[in-house]
N, C-alpha and C positions, 0 to 999 in steps of 0.2 A: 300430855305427850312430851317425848324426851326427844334433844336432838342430839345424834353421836356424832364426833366429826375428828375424822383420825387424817392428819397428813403428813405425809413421807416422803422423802428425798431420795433417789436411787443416782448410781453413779451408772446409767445405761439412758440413749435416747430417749425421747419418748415415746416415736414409734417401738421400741423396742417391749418399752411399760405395754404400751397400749395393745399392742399385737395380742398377750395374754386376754384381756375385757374385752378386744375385737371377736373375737372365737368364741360364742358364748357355748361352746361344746366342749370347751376346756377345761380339765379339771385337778391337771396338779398342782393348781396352786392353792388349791380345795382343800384342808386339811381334812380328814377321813372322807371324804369323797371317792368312791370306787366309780362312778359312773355319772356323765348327765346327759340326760336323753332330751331332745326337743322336740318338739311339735305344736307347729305352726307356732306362737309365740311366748309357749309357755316353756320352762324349761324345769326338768326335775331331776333334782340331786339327788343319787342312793348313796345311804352316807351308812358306812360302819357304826355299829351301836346308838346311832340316832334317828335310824330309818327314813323317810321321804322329803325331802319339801322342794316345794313347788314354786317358784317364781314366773311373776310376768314378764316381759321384757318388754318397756313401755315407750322407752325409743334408744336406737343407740344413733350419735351422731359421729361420724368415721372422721370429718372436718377439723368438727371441734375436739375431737376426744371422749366425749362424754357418754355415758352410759347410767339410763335411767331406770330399776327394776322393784318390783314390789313382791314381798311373800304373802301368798295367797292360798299356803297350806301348809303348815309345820307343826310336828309335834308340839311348839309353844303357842298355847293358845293366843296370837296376834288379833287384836284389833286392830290396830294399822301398822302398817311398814312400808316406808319407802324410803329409797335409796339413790344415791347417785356418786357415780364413781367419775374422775375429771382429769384427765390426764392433760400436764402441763408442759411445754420446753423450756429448759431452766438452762441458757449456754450447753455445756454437751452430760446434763444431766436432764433427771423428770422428776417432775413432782407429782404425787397423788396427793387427790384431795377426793375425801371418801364420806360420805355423810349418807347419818338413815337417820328416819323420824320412826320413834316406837312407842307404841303406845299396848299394853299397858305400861308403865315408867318401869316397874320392877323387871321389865326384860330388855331394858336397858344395856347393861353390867354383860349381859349374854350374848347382845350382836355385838358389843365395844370388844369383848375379847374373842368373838370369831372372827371379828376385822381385823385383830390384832393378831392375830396366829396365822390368818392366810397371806398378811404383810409379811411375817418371818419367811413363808414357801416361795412369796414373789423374790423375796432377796436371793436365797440359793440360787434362783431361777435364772434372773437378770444380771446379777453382778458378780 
């Protein structure tokens, strides 16, 4: 199992980060993301040219910032994934701190840069 762990600095509060991972029906920060539907505590991305996937939402905590979620059906065949996103106050900036554990290792490289391209839509977003 691999662990990705991408952290970023934004010059917007942190409530401000966090508002976007508080909403988990939010999806422009979603790079091809047209739609995420939820129900009860699943939630499912319809993504241009990639079609479905489905995450849990395994807890989100509004206190601390954190947001915990797992894929549980994606065109990549996952044996495991979990995730957790952590929003921090850094003086009058935030920091994210973003980690998934993926297993099989070779899809690795594939959440690292879809973490890393919804990082780029959070920038436009907040800053």
């Amino acid at each position: 199992m691999k662990l990705v762990k991408v952290e970023k600095d934004f010059s917007c509060s942190a409530d401000a980060l966090w508002e976007l991972f508080s909403d988990v029906t939010r999806s422009d920060w979603v790079p091809f993301a047209k739609n995420i539907l939820l129900k009860d505590d699943i939630r499912t991305f319809v993504m241009d040219g990639v079609g479905e996937i489905k995450e849990k939402i395994i807890e989100m905590n509004q206190e601390k910032r954190t947001l915990s979620y797992s894929v549980i059906q994606s065109p990549a065949p996952l044996n495991h994934h979990l995730a957790k996103i952590t929003v921090l106050e850094s003086n009058h900036s935030s920091r994210l701190i973003w980690t998934s554990e993926v297993e099989p290792d070779e899809f690795a490289q594939l959440i690292k840069d879809g973490m890393e391209s919804s990082i780029e839509e959070i920038k436009k977003i907040v800053e």
